[in-house]
N, C-alpha and C positions, 0 to 999 in steps of 0.2 A: 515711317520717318517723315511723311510729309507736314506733320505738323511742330517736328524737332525746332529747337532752336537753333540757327544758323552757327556752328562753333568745328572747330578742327576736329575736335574730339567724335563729333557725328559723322563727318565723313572720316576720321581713321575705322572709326569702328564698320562702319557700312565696306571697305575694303579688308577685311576678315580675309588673312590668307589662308589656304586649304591645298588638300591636292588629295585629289580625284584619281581612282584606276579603276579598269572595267575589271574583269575577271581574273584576280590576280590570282598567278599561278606561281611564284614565287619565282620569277624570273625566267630566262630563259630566252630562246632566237625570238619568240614572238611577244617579247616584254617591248614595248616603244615607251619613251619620252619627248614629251612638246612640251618647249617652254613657249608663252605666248610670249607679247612686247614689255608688259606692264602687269603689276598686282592685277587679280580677280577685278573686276568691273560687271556691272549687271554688259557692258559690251560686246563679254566672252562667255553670255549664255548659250551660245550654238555651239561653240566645244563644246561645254560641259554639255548640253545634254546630246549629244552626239554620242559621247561615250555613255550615259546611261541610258540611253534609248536602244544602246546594241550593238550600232551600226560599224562599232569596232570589233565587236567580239564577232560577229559573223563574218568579218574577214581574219578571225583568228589573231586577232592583234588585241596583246591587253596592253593600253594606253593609259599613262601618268600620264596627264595635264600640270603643265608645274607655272609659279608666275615670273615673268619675268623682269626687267629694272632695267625698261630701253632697250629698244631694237637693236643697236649697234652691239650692245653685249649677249643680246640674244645670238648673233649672227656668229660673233666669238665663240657662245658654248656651242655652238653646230660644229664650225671649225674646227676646236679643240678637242671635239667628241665626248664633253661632259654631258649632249642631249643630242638626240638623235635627230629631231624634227624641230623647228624654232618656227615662229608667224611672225614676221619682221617688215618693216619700211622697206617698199624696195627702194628709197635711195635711200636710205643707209645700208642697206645690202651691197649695193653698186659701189657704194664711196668704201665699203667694207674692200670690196673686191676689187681695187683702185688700191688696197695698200697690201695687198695678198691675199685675203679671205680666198680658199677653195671648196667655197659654196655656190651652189643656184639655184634659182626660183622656179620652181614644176609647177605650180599650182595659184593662180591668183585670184586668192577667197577674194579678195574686195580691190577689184577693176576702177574705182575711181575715188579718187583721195577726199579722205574727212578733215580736213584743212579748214581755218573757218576763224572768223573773231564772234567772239560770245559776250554779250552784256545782258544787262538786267531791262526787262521789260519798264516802258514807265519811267526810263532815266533820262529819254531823249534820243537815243541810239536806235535809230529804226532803219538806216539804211547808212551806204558808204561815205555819203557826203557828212553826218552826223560826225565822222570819226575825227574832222580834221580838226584842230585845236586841243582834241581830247588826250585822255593818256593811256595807251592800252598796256597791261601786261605779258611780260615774256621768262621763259626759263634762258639760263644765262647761253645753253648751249640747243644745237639739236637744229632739224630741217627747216622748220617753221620759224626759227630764228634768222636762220642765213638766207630764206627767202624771203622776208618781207620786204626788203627792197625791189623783188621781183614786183610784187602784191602791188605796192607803191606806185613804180613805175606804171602798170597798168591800169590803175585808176586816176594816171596824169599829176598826183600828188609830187609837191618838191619834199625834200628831206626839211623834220623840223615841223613838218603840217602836222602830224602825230607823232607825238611824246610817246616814246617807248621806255619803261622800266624794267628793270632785273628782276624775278622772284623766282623763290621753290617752287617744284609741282604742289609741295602740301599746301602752301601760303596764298596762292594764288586765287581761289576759290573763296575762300575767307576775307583775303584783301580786297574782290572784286562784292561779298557782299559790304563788309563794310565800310563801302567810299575810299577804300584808298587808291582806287586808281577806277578807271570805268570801264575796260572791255578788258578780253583774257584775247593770246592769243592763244588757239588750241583745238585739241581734236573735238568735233562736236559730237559725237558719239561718245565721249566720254561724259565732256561737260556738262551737256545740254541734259543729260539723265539725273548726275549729280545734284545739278540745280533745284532742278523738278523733287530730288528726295528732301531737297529741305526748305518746301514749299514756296520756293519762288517761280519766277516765270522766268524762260532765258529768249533773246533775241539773238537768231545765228545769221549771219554774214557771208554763206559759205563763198571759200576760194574759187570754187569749180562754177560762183555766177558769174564770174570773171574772165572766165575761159582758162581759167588757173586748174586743168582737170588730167591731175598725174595717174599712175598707177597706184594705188596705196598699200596693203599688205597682204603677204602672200607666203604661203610655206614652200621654206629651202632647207634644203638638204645638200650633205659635200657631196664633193662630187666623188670622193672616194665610196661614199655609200650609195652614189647612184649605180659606179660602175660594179662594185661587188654584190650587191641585193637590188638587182633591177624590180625582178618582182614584187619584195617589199615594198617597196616604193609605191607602186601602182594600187597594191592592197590598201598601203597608206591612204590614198587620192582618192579611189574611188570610196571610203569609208567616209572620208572628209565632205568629200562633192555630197554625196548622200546625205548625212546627219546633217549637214548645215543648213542645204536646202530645206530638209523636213520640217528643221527647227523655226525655219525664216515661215513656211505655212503654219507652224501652231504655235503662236509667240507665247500663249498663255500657257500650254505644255510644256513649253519649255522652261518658261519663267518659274515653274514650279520645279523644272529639275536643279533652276541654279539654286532657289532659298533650300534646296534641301545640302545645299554644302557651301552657300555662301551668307552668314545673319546679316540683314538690318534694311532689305530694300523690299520697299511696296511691288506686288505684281504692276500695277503701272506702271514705275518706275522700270523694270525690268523691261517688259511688251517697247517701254517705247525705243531704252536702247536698241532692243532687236531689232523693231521695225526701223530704227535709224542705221543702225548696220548693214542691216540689209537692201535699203536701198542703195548701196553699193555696191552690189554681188555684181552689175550690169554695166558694163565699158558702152563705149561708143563707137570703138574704131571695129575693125576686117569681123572681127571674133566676135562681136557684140552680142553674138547670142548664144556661143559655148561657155559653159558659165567654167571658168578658172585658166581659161587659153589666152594667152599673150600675143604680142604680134611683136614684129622688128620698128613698126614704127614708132608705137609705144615704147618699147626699150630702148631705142635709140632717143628718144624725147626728153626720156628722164635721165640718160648719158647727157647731152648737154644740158640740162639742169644742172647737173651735179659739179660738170667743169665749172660753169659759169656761178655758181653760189655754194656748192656746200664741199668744196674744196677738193675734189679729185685733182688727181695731180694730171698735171696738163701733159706730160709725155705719157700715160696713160693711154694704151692701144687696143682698150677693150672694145669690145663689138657686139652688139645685141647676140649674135649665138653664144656670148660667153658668158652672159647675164641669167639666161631662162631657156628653159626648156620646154616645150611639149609632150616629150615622149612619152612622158609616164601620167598623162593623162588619157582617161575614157571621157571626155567631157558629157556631163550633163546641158540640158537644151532649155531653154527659156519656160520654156511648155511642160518640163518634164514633171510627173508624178511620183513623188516619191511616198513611200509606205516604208515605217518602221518594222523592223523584223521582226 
């Protein structure tokens, strides 16, 4: 696709939805479902090939991968128990859990947030001070919405220095190539792959050079399932820690597990989401080197986030143990080896 013409129709088709199981045995205690955030993305090439590298079936778990339509309704069908395992924002997990959600985060695949403004190489847009007079694009709702006043504030900007407009997720893309507005606001792990399939160059911004470096997403589970199948849980984690890591060491192996159940994206395209994902996998803060372990300071961080921009309600008396858990992790180590079964 990198030499497609720039049109919606290329990236709808390049987001081909699918759903992937390992060993299906036609249900049963050890059948799981995961809905990730969002439609298939070359992104979420470390699920998939996680489940067809094994690393679920040797813990006896046949895993659906399914797509999801945003974090916040992912964290719903956890809730609701339409899915058993969800990969979600954790502040919309928190803001979830702020109006009842009885979920929480065990496991945090990607320790720092892919937050970021994206434009097109070659437009002018090379760094933060480019952006002021500009117009970037935004979806009408969602994290990265209600934070950019944060964003603002900390690169000294008044309100009005950048022109913000309203788009789809689908419009966005397409709007940003053709001129109608100049930067996206968005996850770069998404974008910056997108971009690249339909041969242009992307310039990312990220949040996190700003010192803007939240937790980003991570699988929850209710808490009713933590308390009734502890050990599922852990099966879950440790298959997860594994396949993903594995996948993050062979990007090109992996990139060949997504085109066998996702059409229309170049191995490039694929390797470089990976490798952009996966420069994630690694925080900063206590835990920085148990790859999916939380700490209170971090979840107390993105608690005040949440009061202060994406609308928890201010009587709200949650508390980092009520956000995440450890317990049901073996964490894997910065160093660790991992080998496909």
């Amino acid at each position: 696709m990198r030499n497609a013409t720039p049109r919606t129709a290329a990236i709808a088709a390049a987001m081909l939805l699918v759903v992937l199981s390992g060993c299906a045995d036609g249900g049963g205690k050890n059948s799981m479902t995961l809905m990730l955030d969002v439609g298939y993305l070359p992104k979420h090439a470390p699920f998939i090939s996680a489940v067809e590298q094994g690393f679920f079936e040797a813990e006896g778990i046949d895993l659906t991968v399914m797509p999801g339509s945003g974090s916040t309704n992912t964290v719903t069908s956890v809730d609701t128990g339409k899915v058993d395992v969800g990969w979600a924002d954790f502040g919309a997990t928190v803001t979830s859990q702020g109006r009842g959600a009885d979920v929480r985060q065990v496991n945090l695949v990607q320790a720092r947030s892919a937050y970021a403004v994206v434009a097109l190489a070659d437009t002018g847009i090379d760094d933060w001070d480019d952006l002021q007079g500009r117009t970037v694009a935004t979806e009408g709702a969602g994290a990265m919405t209600a934070m950019w006043p944060y964003a603002m504030s900390t690169l000294g900007f008044d309100e009005g220095d950048v022109n913000v407009v309203h788009a789809s997720s689908e419009s966005k893309i397409p709007g940003l190539l053709s001129g109608q507005w100049d930067a996206n606001l968005a996850l770069y792990v998404s974008d910056q792959p997108a971009i690249d399939a339909l041969g242009r160059e992307a310039v990312v911004l990220k949040w996190s050079d700003l010192g803007i470096d939240l937790y980003g997403n991570g699988i929850i589970f209710s808490n009713e399932r933590l308390e009734s199948d502890p050990e599922q849980v852990r099966k879950f984690n440790r298959a997860m820690q594994k396949g993903y890591l594995w996948a993050c060491a062979h990007p090109d192996e992996a990139a060949q597990d997504f085109q066998q159940q996702v059409a229309g994206f170049e191995t490039a395209t694929i390797t470089l989401a990976i490798n952009e994902q996966c420069g994630l996998n690694w925080g900063s803060g206590e835990s920085a080197d148990e790859y999916g372990v939380m700490d209170d300071a971090g979840a107390q961080e993105m608690l005040d986030v949440a009061h202060e921009f994406l609308g928890l309600n201010p009587e709200s008396d949650l508390a980092p143990e009520d956000v995440y858990s450890n317990a049901y992790l073996e964490p894997l180590d910065r160093n660790a080896t991992v080998q496909a079964p």
